[in-house]
C-alpha positions in Angstrom: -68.7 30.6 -16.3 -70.2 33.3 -14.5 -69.3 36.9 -14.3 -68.4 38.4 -10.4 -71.7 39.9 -10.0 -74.0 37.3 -9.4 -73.4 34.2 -7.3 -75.2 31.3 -7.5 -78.4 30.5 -5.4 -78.2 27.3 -4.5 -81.4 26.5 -2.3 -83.5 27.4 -4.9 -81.6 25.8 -7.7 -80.9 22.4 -5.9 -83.9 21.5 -4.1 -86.5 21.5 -7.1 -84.1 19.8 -9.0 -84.0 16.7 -6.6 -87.4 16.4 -6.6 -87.7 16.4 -10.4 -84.4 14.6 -11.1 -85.2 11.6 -8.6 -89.2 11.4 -9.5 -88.1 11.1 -13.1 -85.6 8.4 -11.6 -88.1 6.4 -9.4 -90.9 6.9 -12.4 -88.0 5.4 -15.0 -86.7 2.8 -12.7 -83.5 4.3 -13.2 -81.8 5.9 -10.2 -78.5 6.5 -12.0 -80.3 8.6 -14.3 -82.3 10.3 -11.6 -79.0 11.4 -9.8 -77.3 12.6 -12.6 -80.5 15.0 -13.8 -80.9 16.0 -10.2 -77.0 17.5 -10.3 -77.1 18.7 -14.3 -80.4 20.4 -13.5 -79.5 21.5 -10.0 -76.5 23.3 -11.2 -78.4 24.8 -14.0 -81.2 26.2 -12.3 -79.0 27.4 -9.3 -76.8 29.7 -12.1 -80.1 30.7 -13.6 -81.6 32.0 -10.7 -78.7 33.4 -9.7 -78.9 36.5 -6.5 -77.8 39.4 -7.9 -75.1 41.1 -5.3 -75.3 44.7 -4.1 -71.7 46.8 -4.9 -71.4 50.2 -3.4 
């Protein structure tokens, strides 16, 4: 999934991606949906903007 350089950052990745996932949730009526595109994006976005670590 990843390579052993980079880990994932999750505070950046998770929190935006509960605020988008459950708006689109509470906007859709939907809160299943919200969840589920809260983790999928979460995950996503915390792999993306993965920290790159510092080997010396």
């Amino acid at each position: 999934m990843t390579n052993g350089k980079n880990t994932p950052n999750w505070k950046v990745g998770m929190w935006p991606s509960i605020a988008i996932g459950m708006g689109l949730g509470v906007v859709l009526h939907n809160f299943v949906l919200g969840i589920s595109l809260s983790l999928c994006l979460g995950i996503a976005l915390s792999y993306a903007l993965a920290e790159s670590r510092e080997t010396g």
